[in-house]
N, C-alpha and C positions, 0 to 999 in steps of 0.2 A: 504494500500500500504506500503509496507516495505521499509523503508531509503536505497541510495544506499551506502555503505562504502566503500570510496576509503581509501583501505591500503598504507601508504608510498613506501613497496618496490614493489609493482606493479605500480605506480605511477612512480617510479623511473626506472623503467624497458621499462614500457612504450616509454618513456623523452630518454633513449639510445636507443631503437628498433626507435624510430622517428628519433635520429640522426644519425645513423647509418644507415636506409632508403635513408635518404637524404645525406650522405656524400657516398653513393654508387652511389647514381644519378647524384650528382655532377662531379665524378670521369669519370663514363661512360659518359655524357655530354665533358670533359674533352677532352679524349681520342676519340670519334667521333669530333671535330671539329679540332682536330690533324691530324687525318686520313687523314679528309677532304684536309686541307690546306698540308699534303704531295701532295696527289692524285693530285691535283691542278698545285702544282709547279713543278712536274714530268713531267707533260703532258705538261706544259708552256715548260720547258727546253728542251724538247724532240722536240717540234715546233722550239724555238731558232737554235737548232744546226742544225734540218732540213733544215730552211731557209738560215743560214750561211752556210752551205757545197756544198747547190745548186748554193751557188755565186762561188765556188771554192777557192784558192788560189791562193798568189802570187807567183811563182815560184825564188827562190831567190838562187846564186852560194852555191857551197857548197851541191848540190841537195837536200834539203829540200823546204818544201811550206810554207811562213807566212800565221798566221790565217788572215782572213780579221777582225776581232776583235780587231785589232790594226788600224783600217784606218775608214775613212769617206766615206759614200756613199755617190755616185753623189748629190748635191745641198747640203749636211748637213753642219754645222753649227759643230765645234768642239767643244764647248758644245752642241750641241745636238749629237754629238757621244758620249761624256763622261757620258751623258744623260741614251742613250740607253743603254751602256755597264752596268750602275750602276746599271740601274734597271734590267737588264738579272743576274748580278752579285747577287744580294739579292733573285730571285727568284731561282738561281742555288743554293745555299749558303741553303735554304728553306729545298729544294728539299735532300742536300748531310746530312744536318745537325740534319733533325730533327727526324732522329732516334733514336738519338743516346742523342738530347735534351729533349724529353718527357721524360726519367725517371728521368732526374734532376729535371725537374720542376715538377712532380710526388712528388718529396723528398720536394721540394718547398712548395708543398704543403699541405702536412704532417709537414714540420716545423712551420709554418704560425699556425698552432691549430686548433678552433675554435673558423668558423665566417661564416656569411650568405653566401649562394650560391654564388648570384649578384656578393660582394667584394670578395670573393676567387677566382671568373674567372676573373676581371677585375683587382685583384693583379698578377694572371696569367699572363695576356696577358701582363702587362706592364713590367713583367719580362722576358717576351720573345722578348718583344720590345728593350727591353737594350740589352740584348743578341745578336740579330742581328743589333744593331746599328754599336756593336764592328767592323761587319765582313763589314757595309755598309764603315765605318772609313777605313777599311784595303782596299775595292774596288776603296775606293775614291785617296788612297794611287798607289793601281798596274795600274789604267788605264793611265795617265800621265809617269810612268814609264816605261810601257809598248809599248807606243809611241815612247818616247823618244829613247830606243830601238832600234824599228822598222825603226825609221830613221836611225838610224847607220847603221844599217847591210844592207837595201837600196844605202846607199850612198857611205861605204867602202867595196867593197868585202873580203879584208884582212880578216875583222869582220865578214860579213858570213858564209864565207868558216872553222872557226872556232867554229860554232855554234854544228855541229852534237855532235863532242865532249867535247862540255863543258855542252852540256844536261847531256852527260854521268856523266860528273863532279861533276855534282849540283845533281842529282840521287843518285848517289854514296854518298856524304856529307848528305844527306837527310834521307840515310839508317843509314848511320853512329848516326847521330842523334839521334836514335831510342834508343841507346843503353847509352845516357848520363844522369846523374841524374837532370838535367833540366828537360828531357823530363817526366824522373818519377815523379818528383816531380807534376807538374802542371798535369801528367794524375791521378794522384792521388786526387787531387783535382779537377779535373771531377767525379773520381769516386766515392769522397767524403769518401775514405776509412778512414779518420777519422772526427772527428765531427760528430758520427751521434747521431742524439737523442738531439740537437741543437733547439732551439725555437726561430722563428725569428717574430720580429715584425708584426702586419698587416697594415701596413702604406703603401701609396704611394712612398716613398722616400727610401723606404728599399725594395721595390718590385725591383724598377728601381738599386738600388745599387747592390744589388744580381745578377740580370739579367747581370749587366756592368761587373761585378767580374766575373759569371761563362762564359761570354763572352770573355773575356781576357784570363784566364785557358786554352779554348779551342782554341782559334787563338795560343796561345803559341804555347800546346799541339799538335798540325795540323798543323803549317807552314811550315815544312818539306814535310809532306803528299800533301799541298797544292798547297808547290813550283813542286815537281811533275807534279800536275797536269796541272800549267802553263807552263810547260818545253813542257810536251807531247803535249799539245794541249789544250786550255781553251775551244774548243768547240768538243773535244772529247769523245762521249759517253762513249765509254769502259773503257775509263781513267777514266771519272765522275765514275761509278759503281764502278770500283774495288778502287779505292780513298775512298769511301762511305764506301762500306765493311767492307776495314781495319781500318778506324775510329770509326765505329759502331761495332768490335771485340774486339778491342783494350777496350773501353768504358763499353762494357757490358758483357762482357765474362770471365766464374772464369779465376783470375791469369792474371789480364792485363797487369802487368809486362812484363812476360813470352811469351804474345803472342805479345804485342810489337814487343820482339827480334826478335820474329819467322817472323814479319813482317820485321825487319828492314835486317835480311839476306835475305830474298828475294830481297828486294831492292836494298842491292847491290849487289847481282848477276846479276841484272837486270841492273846498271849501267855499272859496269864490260862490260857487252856483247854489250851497245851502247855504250862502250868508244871504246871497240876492232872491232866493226863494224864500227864506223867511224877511225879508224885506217888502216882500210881495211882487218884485222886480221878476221875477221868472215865472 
């Protein structure tokens, strides 16, 4: 019988064709339970607004409708409205955000090196977990002020009847936004146009710190986009979609600068025409 001779660089070839095997499987493992938990919170949000639209609205001077988003159903408990809202909030937040979050943590995960399957998805997820903590801080922020609110313009007609056009207002500042070097700067770091090629620890504390930083970037980066979306309606699908869109353009699309702006004059054209329709001008 003839000895078998393992040569070094077939050895060594091997040892990259095995990690390579597996840092593909990793990666597709990855990206299907991405999928997943889109698919998930799509259907979850799409149920939400379903149920919320069938209760209708409040009819409020000024002829617009408050969402019921801002109110307690019959027997609830106002923390368990802040409850519900919180938890529909992080599932909507899922749902708008994580198109546009997979390729960071993608980058995440390419920075991190290598390391076992196991801890690369469990530095994952705890990066995603910080990540959405940020936006669960910011829900925990708009439901109370949201209220608060909603009781004014209830109680003062003055205040409601002034609401059509000061959506237009906030639209209009919102577009404006688009075009200041804050908003570059922090979409820049979403897009991570510099720093790349960065090597970040594989720790539990630097998973979670990454996740808190690119989570903050993007609450910046979207708070215009997102006041938007509370203007228009927090349980408005079409607003959701096109909200999502232009976040996930803006994020992954050559020259995000560029298509920012392209975003941010629509916006305010878009303002422009509900400032001049509640004007009575359109």
């Amino acid at each position: 019988m003839r000895p078998v001779v393992d040569f070094p660089g077939v050895t060594a070839r091997r040892q990259v064709s095995r990690f390579t095997f597996s840092g593909r499987t990793s990666e597709q493992t990855f990206l299907g339970v991405s999928a997943l938990l889109f698919v998930a919170s799509v259907a979850l949000t799409i149920a939400w607004c379903a149920s919320m639209s069938s209760m209708g609205g409040m009819p409020i001077p000024g002829d617009w409708t408050m969402s019921m988003a801002w109110m307690r159903m019959p027997g609830q408990t106002w923390s368990g409205a802040a409850a519900s809202f919180l938890g529909m909030w992080i599932v909507m937040m899922m749902a708008m955000m994580l198109p546009s979050l997979v390729p960071m943590l993608s980058r995440y995960r390419r920075a991190v090196g290598k390391t076992g399957d196991t801890r690369l998805g469990r530095l994952t997820a705890l990066a995603g977990a910080g990540y959405f903590f940020v936006w669960t801080l910011l829900g925990m922020l708009i439901f109370p002020l949201g209220v608060a609110l909603a009781a004014v313009e209830m109680q003062l007609p003055v205040v409601s009847r002034a609401v059509p056009i000061t959506a237009g207002v906030v639209v209009l500042i919102a577009g404006a936004l688009q075009f200041t070097a804050w908003k570059a700067h922090h979409l820049a770091c979403c897009r991570e146009v510099s720093g790349c090629g960065v090597t970040l620890q594989s720790d539990a504390g630097t998973a979670w710190s990454h996740g808190l930083r690119l989570g903050l970037h993007c609450t910046y980066c979207s708070i215009g986009l997102t006041t938007i979306l509370l203007v228009v309606g927090v349980m408005n699908l079409r607003a959701m979609l096109v909200v999502t869109i232009a976040i996930t353009l803006e994020r992954l699309a050559p020259f995000g600068e560029r298509v920012a702006h392209a975003i941010g004059a629509v916006v305010i054209g878009a303002g422009l025409f509900l400032i001049a329709r509640a004007a009575g001008l359109g």
